[in-house]
C-alpha positions as CSV (number, residue, x, y, z in Angstrom):
1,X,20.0,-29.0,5.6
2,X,22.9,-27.8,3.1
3,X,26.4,-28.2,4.8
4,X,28.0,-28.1,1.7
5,X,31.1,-25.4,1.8
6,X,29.3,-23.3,-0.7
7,X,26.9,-22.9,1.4
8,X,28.8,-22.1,4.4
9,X,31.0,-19.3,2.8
10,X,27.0,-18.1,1.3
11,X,26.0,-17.5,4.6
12,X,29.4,-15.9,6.3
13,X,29.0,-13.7,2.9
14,X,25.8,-12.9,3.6
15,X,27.1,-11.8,7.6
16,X,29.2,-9.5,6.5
17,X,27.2,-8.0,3.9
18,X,24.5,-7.0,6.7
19,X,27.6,-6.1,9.0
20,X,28.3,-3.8,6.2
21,X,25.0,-2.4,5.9
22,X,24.8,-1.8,9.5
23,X,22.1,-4.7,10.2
24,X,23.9,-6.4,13.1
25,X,20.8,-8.5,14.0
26,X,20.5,-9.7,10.5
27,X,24.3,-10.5,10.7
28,X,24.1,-12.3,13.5
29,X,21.4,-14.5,12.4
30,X,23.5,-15.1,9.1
31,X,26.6,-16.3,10.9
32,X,24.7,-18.5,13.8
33,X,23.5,-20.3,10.5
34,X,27.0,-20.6,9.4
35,X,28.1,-22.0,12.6
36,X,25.6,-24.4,12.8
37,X,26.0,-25.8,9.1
38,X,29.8,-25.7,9.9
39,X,29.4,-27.6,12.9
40,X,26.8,-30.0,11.7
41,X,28.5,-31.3,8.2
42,X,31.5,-32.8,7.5
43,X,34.2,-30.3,5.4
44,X,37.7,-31.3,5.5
45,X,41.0,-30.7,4.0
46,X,41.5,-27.0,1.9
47,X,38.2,-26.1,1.9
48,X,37.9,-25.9,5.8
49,X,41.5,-24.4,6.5
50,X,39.2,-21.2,4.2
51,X,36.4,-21.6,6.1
52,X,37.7,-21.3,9.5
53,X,40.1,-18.3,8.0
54,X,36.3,-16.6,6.5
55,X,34.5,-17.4,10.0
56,X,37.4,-16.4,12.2
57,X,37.2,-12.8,10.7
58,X,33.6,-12.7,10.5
59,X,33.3,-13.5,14.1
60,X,35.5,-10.8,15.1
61,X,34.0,-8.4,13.1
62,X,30.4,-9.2,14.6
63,X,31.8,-9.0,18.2
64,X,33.7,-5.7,17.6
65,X,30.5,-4.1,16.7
66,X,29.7,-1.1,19.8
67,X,26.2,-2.2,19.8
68,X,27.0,-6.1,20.9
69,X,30.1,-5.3,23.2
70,X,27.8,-5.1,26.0
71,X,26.4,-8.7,25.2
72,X,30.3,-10.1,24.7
73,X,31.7,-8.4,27.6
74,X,35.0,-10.4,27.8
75,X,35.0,-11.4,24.3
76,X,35.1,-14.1,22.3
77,X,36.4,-15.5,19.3
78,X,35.6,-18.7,16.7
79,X,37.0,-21.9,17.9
80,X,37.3,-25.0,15.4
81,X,34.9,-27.6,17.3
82,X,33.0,-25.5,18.7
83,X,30.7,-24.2,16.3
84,X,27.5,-25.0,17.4
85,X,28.4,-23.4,21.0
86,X,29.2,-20.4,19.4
87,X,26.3,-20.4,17.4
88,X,23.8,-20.8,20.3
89,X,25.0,-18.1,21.5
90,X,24.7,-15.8,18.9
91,X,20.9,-16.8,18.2
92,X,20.2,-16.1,22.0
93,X,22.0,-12.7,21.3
94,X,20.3,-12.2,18.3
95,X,16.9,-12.9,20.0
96,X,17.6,-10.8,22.6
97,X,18.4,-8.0,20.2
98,X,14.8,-8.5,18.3
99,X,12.8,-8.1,21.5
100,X,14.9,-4.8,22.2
101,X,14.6,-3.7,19.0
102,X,10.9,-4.7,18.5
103,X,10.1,-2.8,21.5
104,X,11.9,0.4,20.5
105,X,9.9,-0.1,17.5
106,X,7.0,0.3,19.4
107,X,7.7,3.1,20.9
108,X,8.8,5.0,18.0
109,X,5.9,4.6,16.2
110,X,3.8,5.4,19.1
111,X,5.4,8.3,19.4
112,X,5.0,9.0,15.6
113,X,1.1,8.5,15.8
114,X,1.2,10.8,18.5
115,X,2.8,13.8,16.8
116,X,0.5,12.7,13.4
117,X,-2.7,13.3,15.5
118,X,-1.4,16.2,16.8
119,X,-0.3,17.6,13.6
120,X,-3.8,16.5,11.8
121,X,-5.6,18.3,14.4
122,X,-3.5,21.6,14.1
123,X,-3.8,21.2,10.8
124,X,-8.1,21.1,11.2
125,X,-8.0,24.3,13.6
126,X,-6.6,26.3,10.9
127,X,-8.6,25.1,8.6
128,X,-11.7,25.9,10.7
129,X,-10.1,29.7,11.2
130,X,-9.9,30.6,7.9
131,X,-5.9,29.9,7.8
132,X,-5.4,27.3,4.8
133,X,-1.3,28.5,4.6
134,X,-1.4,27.2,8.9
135,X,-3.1,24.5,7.7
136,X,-0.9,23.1,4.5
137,X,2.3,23.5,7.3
138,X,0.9,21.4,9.6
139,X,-0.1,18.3,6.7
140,X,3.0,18.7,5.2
141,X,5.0,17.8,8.2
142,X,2.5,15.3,9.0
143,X,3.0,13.8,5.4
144,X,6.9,14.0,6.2
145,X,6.7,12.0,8.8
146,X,4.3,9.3,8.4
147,X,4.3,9.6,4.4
148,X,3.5,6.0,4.6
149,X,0.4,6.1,7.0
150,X,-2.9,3.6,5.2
151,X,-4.9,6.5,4.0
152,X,-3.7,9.3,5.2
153,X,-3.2,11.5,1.6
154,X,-6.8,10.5,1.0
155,X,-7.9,11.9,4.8
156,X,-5.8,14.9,4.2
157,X,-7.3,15.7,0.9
158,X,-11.2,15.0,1.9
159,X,-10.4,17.7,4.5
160,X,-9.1,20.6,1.7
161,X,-12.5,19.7,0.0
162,X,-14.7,19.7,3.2
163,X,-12.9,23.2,3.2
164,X,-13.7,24.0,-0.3
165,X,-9.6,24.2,-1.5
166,X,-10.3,22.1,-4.2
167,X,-6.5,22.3,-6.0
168,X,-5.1,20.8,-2.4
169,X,-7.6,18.5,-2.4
170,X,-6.9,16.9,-6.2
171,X,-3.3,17.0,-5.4
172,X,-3.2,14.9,-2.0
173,X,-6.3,12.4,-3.5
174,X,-4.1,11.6,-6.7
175,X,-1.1,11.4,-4.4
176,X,-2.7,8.5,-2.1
177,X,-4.0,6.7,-5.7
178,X,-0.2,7.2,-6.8
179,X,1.3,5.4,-3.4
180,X,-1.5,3.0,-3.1
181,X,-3.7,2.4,-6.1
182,X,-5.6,-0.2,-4.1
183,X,-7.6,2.0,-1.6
184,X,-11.1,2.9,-2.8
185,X,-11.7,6.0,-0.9
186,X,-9.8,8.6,-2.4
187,X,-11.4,7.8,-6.1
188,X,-15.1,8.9,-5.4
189,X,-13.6,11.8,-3.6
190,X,-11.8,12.8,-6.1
191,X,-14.4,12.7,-8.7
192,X,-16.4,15.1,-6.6
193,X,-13.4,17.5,-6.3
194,X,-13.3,17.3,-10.4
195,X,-17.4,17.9,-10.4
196,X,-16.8,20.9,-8.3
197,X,-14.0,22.3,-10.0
198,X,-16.3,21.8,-13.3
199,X,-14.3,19.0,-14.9
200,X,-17.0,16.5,-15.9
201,X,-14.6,14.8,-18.4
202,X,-11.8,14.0,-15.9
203,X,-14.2,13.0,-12.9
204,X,-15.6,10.5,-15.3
205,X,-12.4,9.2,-16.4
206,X,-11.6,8.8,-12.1
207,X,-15.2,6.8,-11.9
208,X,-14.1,4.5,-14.4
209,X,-10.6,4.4,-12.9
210,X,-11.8,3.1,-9.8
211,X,-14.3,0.4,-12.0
212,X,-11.4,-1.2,-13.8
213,X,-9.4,-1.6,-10.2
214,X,-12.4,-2.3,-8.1
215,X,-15.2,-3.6,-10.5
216,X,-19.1,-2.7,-10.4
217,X,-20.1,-0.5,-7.7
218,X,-23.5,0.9,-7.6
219,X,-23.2,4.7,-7.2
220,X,-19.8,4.8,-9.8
221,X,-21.7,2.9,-12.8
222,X,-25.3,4.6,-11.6
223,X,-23.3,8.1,-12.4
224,X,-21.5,7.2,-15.5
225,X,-25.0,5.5,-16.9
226,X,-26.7,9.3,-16.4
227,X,-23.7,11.2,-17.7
228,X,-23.6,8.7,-21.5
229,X,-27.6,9.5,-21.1
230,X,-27.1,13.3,-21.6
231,X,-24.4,12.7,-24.1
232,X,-26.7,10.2,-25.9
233,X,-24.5,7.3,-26.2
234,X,-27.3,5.2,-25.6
235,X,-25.1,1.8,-25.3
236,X,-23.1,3.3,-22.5
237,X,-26.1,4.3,-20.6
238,X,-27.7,0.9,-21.0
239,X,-24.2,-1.1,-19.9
240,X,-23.9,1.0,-16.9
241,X,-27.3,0.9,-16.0
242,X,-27.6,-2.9,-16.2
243,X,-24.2,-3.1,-14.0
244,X,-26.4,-1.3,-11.2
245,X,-29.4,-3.5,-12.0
246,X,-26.9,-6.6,-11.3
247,X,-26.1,-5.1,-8.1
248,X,-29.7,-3.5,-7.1
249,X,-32.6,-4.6,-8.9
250,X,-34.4,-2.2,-7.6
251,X,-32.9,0.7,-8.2
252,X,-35.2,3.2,-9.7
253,X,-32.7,5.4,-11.4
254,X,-31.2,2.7,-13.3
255,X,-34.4,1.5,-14.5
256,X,-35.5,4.1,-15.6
257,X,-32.2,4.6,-17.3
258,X,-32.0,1.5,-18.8
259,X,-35.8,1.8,-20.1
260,X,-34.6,5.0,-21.6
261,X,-31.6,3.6,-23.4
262,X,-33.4,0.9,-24.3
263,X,-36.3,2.6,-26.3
264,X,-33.4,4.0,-28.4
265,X,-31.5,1.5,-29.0
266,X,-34.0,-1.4,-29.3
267,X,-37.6,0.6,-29.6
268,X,-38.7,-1.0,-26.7
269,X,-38.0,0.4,-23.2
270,X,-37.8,-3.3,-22.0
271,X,-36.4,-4.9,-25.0
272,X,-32.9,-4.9,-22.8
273,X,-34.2,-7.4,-20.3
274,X,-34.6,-10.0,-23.5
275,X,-31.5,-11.7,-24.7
276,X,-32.8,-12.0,-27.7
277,X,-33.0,-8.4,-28.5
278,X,-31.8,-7.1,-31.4
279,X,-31.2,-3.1,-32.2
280,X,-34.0,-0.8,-34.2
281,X,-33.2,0.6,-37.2
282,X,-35.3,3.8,-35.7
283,X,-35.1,4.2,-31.8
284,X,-38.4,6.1,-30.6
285,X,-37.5,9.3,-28.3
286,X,-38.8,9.0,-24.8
287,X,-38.5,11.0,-22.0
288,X,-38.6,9.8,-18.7
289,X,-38.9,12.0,-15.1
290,X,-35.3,11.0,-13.7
């Protein structure tokens, strides 16, 4: 433990910095710790003539504080030799103060849930009435209020595309990838917003969004596999089809896929499975039922 006086005056710093910021608990936890390296080390002469001026005011700054005058009801003030009582009762204040705030915590975001739910079903009723304009009120409070909420851009947007307002539906999907680029779900979503809206090129680009962040996935590399097919990039087709193989070697589609891309690039629809393969100078055209 570091009792040195730089350490002390860190610490009584750091209590008034909170104090300043309006974080009483945090500035009560700072200055028990200052108490209790005062009390436990040895600082003498200069140095401790300004530490017990620093702690004298930061202690009466902490108890003049309206929220702590209940818990200090007579007062009290810093006493040289008695740090460590005074800073064992500022960490039983200070843990009294967590539990009260933990539990108002609680409550506030219970009651926050509550009013989401609320608002996300409103929100739903208009949207099954026909009222979109209702319905964008409704998710933009609930977006106000629980902006933060795991997933809830990506819920909001899946329900503008179950209700066929594709623009709303782009704009909340790419809003939940913005804030949290980690979630899967709003990425395959998206890409079937782009479909609909007849935007191959940019629900392709979301597939292989989602591939870089998440890796190989079987219906993502499956699609972009049958989208290089059409344009006849035969080595994309072939990579992407493989990547499903890896996953599912079974899956129809990509066999057939990969036969298909094989035969051009190699002339052998099963040259791919070969490591030794080596390209044809002349694919031979197939055509496969897919």
């Amino acid at each position: 433990m570091d009792t040195s006086p730089k350490n002390v005056r860190e610490h009584i710093a750091r209590s008034k910095f909170f104090l300043q910021r309006k974080d009483i608990l945090k500035s009560l936890k700072s200055l028990a710790l200052a108490l209790e390296l005062l009390g436990s080390g040895q600082i003498f002469g200069r140095e401790r003539i300004e530490i017990d001026v620093l702690m004298e005011e930061a202690v009466r700054l902490v108890v003049e504080q309206e929220g702590l005058k209940a818990a200090f009801p007579a007062g009290t003030a810093y006493k040289k030799g008695k740090e460590r009582e005074l800073s064992a009762l500022f960490s039983r204040v200070a843990t009294a103060l967590e539990a009260v705030f933990g539990r108002a915590r609680k409550e506030e975001r219970r009651k926050q849930l509550a009013e989401l739910d609320e608002l996300i079903l409103a929100g739903q009723a208009e949207l099954d009435q026909g009222q979109p304009m209702e319905a964008r009120k409704h998710f933009r409070r609930a977006v106000e209020i629980c902006g933060d909420e795991p997933g809830l851009y990506a819920d909001l947007g899946n329900r503008f595309f179950l209700a066929g307002l594709l623009a709303e539906a782009v704009e909340y999907l790419l809003k939940n990838i913005e804030v949290a680029p980690g979630e899967l779900r709003p990425y395959p979503l998206l890409a079937q917003c782009y479909d609909s809206l007849g935007d191959a090129d940019k629900a392709e680009d979301i597939v292989r969004a989602a591939l870089r962040r998440f890796g190989p996935m079987e219906a993502m590399n499956l699609r972009l596999a049958k989208g290089a097919l059409e344009r006849r990039n035969w080595g994309e087709a072939l990579t992407n089809a493989q990547a499903v193989l890896k996953l599912n070697a079974t899956n129809q589609e990509a066999l057939k896929l990969a036969a298909t891309a094989s035969q051009h690039i190699y002339g052998d629809p099963l040259a791919y499975q070969r490591e030794d393969a080596r390209p044809s100078r002349e694919g031979v055209e197939v055509k496969l039922d897919l």
